[in-house]
N, C-alpha and C positions, 0 to 999 in steps of 0.2 A: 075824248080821244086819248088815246093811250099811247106812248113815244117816247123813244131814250135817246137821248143828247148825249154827244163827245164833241170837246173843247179839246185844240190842238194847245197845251201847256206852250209853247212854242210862238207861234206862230195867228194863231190864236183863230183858226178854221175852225169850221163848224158843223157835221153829219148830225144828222136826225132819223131816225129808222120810224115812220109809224106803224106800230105794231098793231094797232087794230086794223089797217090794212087789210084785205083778204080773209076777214074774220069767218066771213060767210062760205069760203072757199080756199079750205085745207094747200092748196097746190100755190095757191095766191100767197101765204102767208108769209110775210120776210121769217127767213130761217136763221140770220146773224144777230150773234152777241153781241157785235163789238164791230167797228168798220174796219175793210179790209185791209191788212199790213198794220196796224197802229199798233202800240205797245202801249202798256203803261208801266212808271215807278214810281218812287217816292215822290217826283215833281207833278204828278198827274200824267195825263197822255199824249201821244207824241205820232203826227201821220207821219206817212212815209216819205216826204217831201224835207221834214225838218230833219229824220233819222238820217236821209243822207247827207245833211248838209251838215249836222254834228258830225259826222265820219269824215267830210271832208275837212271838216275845221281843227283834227287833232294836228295834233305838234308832229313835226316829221323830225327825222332820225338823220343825224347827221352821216355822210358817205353811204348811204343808202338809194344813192340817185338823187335827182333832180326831186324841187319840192312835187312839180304837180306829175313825176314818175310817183310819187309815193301820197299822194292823193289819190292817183287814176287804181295803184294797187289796193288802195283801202277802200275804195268804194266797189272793186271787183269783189274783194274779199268778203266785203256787206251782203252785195248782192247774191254771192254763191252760199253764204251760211243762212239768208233768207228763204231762198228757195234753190236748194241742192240740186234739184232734176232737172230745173232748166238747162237747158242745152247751153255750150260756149255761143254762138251765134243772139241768141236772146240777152245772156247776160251782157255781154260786147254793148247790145243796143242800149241796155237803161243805165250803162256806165261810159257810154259813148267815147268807146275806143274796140280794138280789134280781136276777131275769135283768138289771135294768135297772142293775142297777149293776157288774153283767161286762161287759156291752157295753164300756164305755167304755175297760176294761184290755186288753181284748182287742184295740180299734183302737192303743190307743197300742203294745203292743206288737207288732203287725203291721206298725204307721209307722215303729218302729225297728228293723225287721228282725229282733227278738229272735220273730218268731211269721210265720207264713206265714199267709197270710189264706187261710179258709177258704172254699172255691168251696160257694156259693149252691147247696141240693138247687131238682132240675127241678119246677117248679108240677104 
């Protein structure tokens, strides 16, 4: 049997894909590298359960607000340079706080060129 292993460096979770899976059956076949959202660096890899919880644990910025206003900001922020299309309403949910308070990361980081502004769906 043929299957690739990722260890969360972190946390220390564990995915397995087996790739001889579906051998017999092209449509069957796992088509993933890598499990979905994980990263890796120099420390090894890292699921997306620890990546947010590294973002929440950075150092906050003194007169920048409240500690957990600038937690809630860093983990919007994660989540919008993760996946940039998601809607405010979806990002809101997996940083569990309000569309109203994405908007605002989302322009600043479109102002800084760190995010490409999203073209308006047709009325």
């Amino acid at each position: 049997m043929s299957a690739e292993d990722w260890e969360c460096s972190d946390c220390g979770v564990r995915v397995r894909f087996d790739l001889a899976a579906g051998r017999d059956s092209p449509a069957a076949a796992p088509t993933q590298s890598q499990p979905d959202h994980w990263v890796a660096d120099e420390r090894g890899w890292h699921c997306l359960r620890c990546q947010r919880e590294a973002v929440l644990n950075q150092p906050t910025v003194e007169g920048a607000g409240t500690e957990a206003q600038q937690r809630r900001r860093a983990l919007v922020r994660f989540e919008l340079l993760r996946e940039p299309a998601a809607t405010d309403a979806e990002v809101a949910r997996r940083a569990k706080c309000t569309s109203a308070q994405v908007a605002p990361v989302r322009r600043d980081l479109a102002h800084s060129g760190h995010l490409r502004s999203r073209v308006p769906a047709d009325p």
